[in-house]
C-alpha positions, 0 to 999 in steps of 0.5 A, a space after each residue: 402354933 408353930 415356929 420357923 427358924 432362920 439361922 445366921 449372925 446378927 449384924 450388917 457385917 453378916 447379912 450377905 454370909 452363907 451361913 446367913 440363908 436361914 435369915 434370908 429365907 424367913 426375911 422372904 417369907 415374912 415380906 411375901 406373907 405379911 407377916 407383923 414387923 419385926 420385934 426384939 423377943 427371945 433373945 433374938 428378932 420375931 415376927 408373928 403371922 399366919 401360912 394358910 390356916 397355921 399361925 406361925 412365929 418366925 424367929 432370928 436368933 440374935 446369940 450369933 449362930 454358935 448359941 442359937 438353941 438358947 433362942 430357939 429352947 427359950 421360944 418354944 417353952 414359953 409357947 408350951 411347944 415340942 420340937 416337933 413344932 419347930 422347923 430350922 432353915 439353915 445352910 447346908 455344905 453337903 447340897 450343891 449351891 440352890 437344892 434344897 432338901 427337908 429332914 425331921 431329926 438326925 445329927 448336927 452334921 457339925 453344923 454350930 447352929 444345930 449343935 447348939 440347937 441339939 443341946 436345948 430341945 433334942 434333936 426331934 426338929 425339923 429342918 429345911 437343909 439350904 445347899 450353898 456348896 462346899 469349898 474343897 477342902 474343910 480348912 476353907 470351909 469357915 472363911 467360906 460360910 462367912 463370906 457373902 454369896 458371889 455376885 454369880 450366885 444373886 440368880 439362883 439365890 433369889 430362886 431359891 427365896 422365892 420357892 421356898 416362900 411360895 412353899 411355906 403354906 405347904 410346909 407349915 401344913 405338913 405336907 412336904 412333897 408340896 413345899 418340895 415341888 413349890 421350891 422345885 417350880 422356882 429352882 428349875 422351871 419346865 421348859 416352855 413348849 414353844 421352844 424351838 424344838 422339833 416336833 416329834 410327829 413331824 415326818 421326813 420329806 419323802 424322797 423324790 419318786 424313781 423315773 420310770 423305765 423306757 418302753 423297749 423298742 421294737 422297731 425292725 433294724 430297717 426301721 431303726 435305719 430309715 428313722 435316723 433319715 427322716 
C-alpha cells in the first residue's frame, strides 16, 4: 500500500491558492480513477482506491499546511508504512508555472509543509515537485502562494491535473520516467504532422533552361545584300 499526498489548506477561502496544487492534483486523481469518496480520517480528508495493481490511499491534510506531518506520520504508522511508501504533491517556487519534476528525499527547501512533513517521518519521502513560479522577490512570496491561480494560468493548470493523473499508474508502479513523460504528453504535446510546414523532400522549382545560341551566318556579303531586297 502506498500513500499519496496533496498539500494545501483546508477551507473554500484556500481552494484556488497556489500552495493548494497538491490538493488539486489528488482531487484529479481520485475523480479520473474512481477513486472511494472522500471521508474524515487522519486528521484530514482520505480517499481509498487502486492505480493499476497498487491500492493506494490518497490524503488531504486538514492541520493547514504548516502542520501537515501530523496527517501524513499519523497515516503512515497506522498502515505500518516506511517513508518510502509515501509520495507528497506540493507546490514548487523554484519550477516555472506548469513543470513538474519528482525527487526522493533531500530538504524542505523552506517549504512549511515539508518542513512539518521532515519533523514526523524523516526526510526518505517522495515528492512530485508542482512549478506555479516565483514572484521576484522573497517578501512577495507569502502573498503569492495564497493567492489563487490567475485566470491566464486555467489552461496549463488544467494540463498539468490531466497529466499528472493520467501518470499516476506509472508512478504508483515505481516507474518514474512513465509518470514524467505522461505529464509531458499533456504539458507540451507534439506538434501535429500536417502542420503547415514545408516538407523536407521538397525540391526548388528548377530554373528555366538557357536559349540556345544562334547558328553563324555564313552567307557571302553579297548574299547578305541581295536577302535585304527580296
Amino acid at each position: 500500500m502506498q500513500i499519496f499526498v496533496g498539500l494545501g489548506n483546508p477551507g473554500g477561502k484556500y481552494a484556488g491558492n497556489r500552495h493548494n496544487i497538491g490538493f488539486m492534483a489528488v482531487d484529479r486523481i481520485a475523480e479520473d480513477h474512481g477513486f472511494g469518496p472522500w471521508r474524515a480520517r487522519f486528521q484530514g480528508e482520505v480517499s481509498e482506491g487502486r492505480l493499476g495493481s497498487d491500492k493506494v490511499l490518497l490524503l488531504k491534510p486538514g492541520t493547514f499546511m504548516n502542520l501537515s506531518g501530523q496527517a501524513v506520520g499519523e497515516a503512515m504508522r497506522f498502515f505500518k508504512l516506511e517513508p518510502g511508501d509515501v509520495t507528497v504533491f506540493h507546490d514548487e517556487l523554484d519550477l516555472a508555472p506548469g513543470k513538474c519534476r519528482v525527487k526522493l528525499g533531500g530538504g524542505h527547501a523552506g517549504h512549511n509543509g515539508l518542513r512539518s512533513i521532515h519533523q514526523h517521518i524523516g526526510e526518505a519521502y517522495r515528492r512530485v515537485r508542482l512549478g506555479i513560479g516565483h514572484p521576484g522577490r522573497k517578501d512577495l512570496v507569502a502573498p503569492y502562494v495564497l493567492h489563487d491561480f490567475a485566470k491566464a494560468d486555467a489552461e496549463w493548470l488544467d494540463d498539468l491535473l490531466r497529466g499528472l493523473s493520467d501518470g499516476a499508474p506509472a508512478l504508483a508502479g515505481g516507474d518514474q520516467n512513465g509518470f514524467q513523460n505522461a505529464v509531458a504528453r499533456r504539458v507540451a504535446p507534439a506538434r501535429s504532422s500536417t502542420s503547415a510546414t514545408p516538407e523536407k523532400s521538397a525540391r526548388p522549382a528548377p530554373a528555366d533552361a538557357p536559349a540556345p545560341e544562334p547558328e553563324p551566318d555564313t552567307r557571302s556579303a553579297l548574299q547578305k545584300l541581295a536577302d535585304r531586297f527580296r
